[in-house]
N, C-alpha and C positions, 0 to 999 in steps of 0.2 A: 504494500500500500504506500502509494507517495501520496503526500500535500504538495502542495502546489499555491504560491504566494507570489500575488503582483508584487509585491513587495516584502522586504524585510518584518519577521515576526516579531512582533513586539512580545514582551515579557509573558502580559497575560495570555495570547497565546499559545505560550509553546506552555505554557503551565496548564488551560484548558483541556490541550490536546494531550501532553501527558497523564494529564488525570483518569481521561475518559478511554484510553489507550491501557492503563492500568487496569482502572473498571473492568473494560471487557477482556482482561487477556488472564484474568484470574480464573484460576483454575474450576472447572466446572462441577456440580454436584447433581444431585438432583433434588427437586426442590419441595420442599416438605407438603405433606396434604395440607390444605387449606381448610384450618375448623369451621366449622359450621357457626355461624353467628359472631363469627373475628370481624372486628370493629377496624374500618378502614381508615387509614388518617389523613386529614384533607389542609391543606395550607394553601395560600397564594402569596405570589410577589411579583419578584422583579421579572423580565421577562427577557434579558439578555442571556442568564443564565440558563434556561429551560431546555435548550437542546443536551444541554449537560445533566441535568436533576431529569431527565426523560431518560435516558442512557441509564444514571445511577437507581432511579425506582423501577424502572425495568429489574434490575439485575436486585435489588435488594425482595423484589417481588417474589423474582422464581427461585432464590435460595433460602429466602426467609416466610415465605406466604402473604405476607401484610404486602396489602395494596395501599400507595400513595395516591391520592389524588390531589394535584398541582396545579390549580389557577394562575397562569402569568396574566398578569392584570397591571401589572406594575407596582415597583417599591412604595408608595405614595397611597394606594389605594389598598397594599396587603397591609400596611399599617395601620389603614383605618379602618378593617377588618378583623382585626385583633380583637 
C-alpha cells in the first residue's frame, strides 16, 4: 500500500496514518458473541477525526462486541450535547 501526497506530510499526518495502520494490522481474533441487551455507546464530535474513530470502532466492535455509535457533528455542537 502506498500514500500518495501532493505535498509534504505534515506531522498530524503521518501520526493519523500511523495510528490507523497500527489499528488494523493488529493481530486478528475472533470476536466475542455479542450479549443480548449490551448497551451501545453513542458520542459525537469533531468531524475531522471520524474517518479514524470509524477504522478504530470498527475494530474495537469485532474484538470487543460493544458497538460505538459516533455523531460527527462537530466539536462545538458534541459539546453542547454533553
Amino acid at each position: 500500500m502506498s500514500l500518495c501526497f501532493a505535498r509534504r506530510p505534515t506531522l498530524a499526518t503521518i501520526i493519523v496514518a500511523t495510528a490507523l495502520a497500527t489499528t488494523l494490522a493488529c493481530g486478528a481474533k475472533e470476536p466475542p458473541a455479542r450479549k443480548s441487551g449490551a448497551a451501545d455507546l453513542v458520542g459525537a464530535g469533531a468531524t475531522f477525526p471520524y474517518p479514524l474513530y470509524r477504522a478504530w470502532f470498527s475494530e474495537f466492535e469485532r474484538r470487543e462486541g460493544v458497538r460505538i455509535n459516533y455523531f460527527a457533528v462537530g466539536s462545538s455542537e458534541g459539546m453542547r450535547l454533553l
